[in-house]
C-alpha positions as CSV (number, residue, x, y, z in Angstrom):
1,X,45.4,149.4,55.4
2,X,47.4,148.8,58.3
3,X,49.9,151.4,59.9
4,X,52.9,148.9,60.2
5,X,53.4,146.7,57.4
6,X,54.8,143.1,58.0
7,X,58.9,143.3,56.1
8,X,60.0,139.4,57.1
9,X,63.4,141.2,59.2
10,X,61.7,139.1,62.3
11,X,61.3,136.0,63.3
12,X,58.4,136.6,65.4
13,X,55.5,138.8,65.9
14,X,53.6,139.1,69.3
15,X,50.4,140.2,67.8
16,X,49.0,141.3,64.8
17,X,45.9,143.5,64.3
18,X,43.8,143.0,61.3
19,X,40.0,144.6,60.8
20,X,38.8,141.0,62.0
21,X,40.4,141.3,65.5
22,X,43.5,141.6,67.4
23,X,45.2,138.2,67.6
24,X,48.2,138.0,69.8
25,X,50.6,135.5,71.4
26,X,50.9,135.5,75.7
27,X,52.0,134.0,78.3
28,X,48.8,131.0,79.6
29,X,48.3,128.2,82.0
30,X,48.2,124.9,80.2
31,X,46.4,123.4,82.5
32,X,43.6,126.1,82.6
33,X,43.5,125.7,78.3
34,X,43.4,121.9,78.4
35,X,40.7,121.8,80.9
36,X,38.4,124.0,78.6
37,X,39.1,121.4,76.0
38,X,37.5,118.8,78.7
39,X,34.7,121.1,79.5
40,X,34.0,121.4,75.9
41,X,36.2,120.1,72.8
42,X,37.2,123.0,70.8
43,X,37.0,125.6,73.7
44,X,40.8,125.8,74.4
45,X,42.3,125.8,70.8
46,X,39.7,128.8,70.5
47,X,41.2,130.3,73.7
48,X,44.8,130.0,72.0
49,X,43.2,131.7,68.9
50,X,43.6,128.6,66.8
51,X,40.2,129.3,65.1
52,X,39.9,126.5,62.4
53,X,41.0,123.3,64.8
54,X,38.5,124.9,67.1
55,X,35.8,125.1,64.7
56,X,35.9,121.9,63.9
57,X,36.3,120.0,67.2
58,X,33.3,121.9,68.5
59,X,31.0,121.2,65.6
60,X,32.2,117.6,66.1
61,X,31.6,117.6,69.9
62,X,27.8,118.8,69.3
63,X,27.4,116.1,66.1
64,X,28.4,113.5,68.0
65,X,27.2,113.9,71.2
66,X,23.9,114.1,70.0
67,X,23.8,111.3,67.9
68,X,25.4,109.6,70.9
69,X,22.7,110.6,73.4
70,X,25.9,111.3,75.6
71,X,23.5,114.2,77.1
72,X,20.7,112.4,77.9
73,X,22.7,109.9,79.5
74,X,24.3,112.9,81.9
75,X,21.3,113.9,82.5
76,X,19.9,110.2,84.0
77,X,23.1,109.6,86.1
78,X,22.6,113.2,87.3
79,X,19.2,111.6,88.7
80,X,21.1,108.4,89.6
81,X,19.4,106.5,87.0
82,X,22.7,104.5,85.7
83,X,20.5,101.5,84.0
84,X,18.9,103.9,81.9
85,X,21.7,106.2,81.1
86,X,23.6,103.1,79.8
87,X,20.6,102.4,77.5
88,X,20.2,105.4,76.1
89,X,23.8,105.8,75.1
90,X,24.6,105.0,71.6
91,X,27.9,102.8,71.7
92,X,28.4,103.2,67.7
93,X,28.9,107.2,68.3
94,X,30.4,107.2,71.8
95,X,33.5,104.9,70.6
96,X,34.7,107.5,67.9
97,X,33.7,110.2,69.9
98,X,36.3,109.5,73.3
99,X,39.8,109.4,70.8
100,X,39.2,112.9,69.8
101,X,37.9,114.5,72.9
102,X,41.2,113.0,74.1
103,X,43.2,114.7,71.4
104,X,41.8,118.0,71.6
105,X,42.7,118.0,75.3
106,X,46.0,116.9,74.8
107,X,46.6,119.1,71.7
108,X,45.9,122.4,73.2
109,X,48.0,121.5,76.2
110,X,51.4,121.3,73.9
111,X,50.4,124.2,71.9
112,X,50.1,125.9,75.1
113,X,53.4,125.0,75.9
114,X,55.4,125.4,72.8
115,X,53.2,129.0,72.6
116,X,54.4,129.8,75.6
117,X,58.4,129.8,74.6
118,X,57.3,131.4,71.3
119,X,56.0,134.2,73.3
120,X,59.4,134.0,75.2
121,X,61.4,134.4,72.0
122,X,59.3,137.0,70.4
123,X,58.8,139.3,73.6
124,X,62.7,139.6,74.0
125,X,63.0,140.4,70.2
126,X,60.5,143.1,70.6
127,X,59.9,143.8,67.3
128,X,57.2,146.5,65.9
129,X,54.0,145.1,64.7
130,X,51.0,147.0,63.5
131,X,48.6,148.4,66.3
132,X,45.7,150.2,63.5
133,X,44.3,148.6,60.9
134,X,41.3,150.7,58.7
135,X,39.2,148.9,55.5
136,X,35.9,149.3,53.6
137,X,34.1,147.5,56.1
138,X,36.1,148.2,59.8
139,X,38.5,149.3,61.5
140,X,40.5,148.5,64.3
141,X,42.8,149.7,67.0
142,X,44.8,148.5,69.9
143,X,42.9,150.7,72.7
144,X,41.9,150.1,76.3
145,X,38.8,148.5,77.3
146,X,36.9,147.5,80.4
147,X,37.3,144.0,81.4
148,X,34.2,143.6,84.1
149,X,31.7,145.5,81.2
150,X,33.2,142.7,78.7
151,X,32.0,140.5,81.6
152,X,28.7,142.2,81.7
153,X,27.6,141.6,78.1
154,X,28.8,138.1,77.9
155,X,26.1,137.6,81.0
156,X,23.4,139.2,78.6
157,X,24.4,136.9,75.4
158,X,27.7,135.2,75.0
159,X,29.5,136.7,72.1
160,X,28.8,139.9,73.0
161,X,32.2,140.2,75.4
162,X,33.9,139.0,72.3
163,X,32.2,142.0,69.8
164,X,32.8,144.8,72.3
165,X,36.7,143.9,72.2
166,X,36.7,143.2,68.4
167,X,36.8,139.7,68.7
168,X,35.0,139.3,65.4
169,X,35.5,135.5,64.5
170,X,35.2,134.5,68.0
171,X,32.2,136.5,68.4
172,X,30.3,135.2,65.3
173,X,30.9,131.6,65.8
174,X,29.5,131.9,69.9
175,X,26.2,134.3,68.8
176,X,25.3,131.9,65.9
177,X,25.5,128.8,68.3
178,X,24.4,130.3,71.2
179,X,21.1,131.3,68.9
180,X,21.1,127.4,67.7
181,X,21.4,125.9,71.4
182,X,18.6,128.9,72.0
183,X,16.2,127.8,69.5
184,X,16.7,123.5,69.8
185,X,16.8,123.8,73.6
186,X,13.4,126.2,74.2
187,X,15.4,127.7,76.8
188,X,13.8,131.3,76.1
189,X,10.4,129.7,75.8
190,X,10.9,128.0,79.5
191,X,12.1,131.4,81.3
192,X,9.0,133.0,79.7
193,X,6.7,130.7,81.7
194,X,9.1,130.4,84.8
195,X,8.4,134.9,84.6
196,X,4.8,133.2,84.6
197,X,4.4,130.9,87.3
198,X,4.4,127.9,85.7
199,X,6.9,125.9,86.4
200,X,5.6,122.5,85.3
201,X,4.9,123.8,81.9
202,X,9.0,125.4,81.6
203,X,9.9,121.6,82.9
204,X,8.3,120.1,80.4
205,X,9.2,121.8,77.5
206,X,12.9,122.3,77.6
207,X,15.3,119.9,76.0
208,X,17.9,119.5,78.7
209,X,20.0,117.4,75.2
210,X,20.6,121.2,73.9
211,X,20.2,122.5,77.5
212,X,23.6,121.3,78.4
213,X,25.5,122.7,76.3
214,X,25.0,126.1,78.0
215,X,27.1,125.6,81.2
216,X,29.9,125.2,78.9
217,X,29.2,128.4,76.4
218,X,28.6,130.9,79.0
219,X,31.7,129.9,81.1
220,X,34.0,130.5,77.8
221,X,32.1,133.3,76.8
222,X,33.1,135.0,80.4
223,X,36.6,133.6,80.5
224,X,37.5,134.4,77.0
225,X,36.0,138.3,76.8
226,X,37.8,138.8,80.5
227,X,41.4,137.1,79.8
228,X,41.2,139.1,76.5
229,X,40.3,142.5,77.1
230,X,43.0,142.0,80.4
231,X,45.3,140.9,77.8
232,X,44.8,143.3,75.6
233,X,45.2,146.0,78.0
234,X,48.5,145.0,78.2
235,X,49.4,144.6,74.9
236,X,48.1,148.2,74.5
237,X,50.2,149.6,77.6
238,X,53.4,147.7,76.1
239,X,53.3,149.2,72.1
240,X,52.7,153.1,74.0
241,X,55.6,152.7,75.8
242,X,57.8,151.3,72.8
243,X,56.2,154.4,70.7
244,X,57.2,156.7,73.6
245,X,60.7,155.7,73.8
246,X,61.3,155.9,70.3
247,X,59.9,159.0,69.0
248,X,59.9,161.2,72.1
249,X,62.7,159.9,74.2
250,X,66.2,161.5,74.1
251,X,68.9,159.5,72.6
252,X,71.3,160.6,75.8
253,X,68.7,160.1,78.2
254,X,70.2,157.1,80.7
255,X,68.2,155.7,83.9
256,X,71.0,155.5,86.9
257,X,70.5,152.1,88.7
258,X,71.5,152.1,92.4
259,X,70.4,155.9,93.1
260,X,69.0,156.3,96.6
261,X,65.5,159.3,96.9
262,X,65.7,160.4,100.5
């Protein structure tokens, strides 16, 4: 049950908030979104709230990059170890795997852009949306929150940013995957014998393959839950003000332009 309900009289909405999360349409960088789709295929279109392309060019960056070995092969040129890096990578996989990491960069660049003059159109129509949304299982509210603590529990485990300004989708789909690269990488199980002393033992049993996929995770975990909760402050700030002038403004009340406070 929603407070506003959606009639069709406009063209465009600038947000809409449902029980799984507030989703709304702002102003971005499309440079700063195609670049997450280069540090990680999928990151930007999730950044742009387009949840299903996401989905499904980040499960197909960590299928195919493991069955290409691209992150073992990082990991040898890291060392400088370039004959053995190009032996290890599997040319079958890498070939079908550099068109689409292409795309998805290129793809959330132009819906940055054409975003970006929807947000245009829809912020000059200023239409009402629906800012509280209540159901058998949540509820949700356009409120305030703290960017730098949404910071803070993305540090702990990313996703958490993402659940603590009702992020729901978002926030699933990084815990789940942030357990998987957990579990297949033995990260935990290497900081438990680095708290231990031994360091040769947490070397060897890590699997830097799954281990690299964290630089990646824990950067959009940060950036998202930050940009968002900013973003949302603002989104917040803009419907009180539009509730404000229409139901406890005066009709006659007129702001002078040009008047001088000594």
């Amino acid at each position: 049950m929603n407070n506003y309900s959606n009639d069709n009289t406009a063209r465009r909405y600038r947000a809409h908030v449902s029980i799984l999360g507030t989703t709304q349409i702002h102003l971005r960088n499309p440079y700063i979104v195609a670049w997450w789709s280069a540090a990680f295929p999928g990151f930007g279109h999730l950044l742009l709230s387009k949840y299903l392309r996401g989905f499904v060019l980040f499960v197909w960056e960590v299928v195919i990059n493991l069955q290409s070995n691209l992150n073992f092969a990082m990991v040898y040129s890291f060392q400088g170890e370039i004959d053995k890096a190009k032996d290890v990578l599997d040319t079958r996989w890498l070939l079908i795997y550099i068109p689409v990491y292409i795309f998805g960069i290129w793809d959330s660049y132009r819906t940055t852009v054409d975003l970006n003059k929807v947000f245009v159109l829809a912020d000059r129509e200023e239409h009402k949306f629906n800012s509280f949304s209540i159901g058998a299982m949540e509820i949700n509210y356009l409120d305030k929150r703290n960017p730098v603590m949404a910071v803070v529990w993305s540090l702990f485990v990313p996703g958490l940013g993402q659940l603590y300004i009702h992020r729901i989708v978002a926030s699933f789909f990084v815990i789940i995957w942030t357990v998987v690269f957990f579990y297949y990488s033995r990260g935990l199980e290497a900081i438990s014998l680095l708290f231990l002393g031994e360091i040769d033992k947490a070397t060897a049993v890590v699997n830097p393959e799954w281990l690299l996929f964290f630089p990646s995770l824990y950067g959009f975990a940060l950036f998202d839950a930050y940009i968002n909760t900013v973003e949302n402050n603002k989104l917040y700030d803009k419907e009180q003000r539009g509730f404000f002038r229409e139901k406890y403004q005066s009709p006659s009340f007129r702001v002078l332009k040009g008047l001088k406070v000594n």
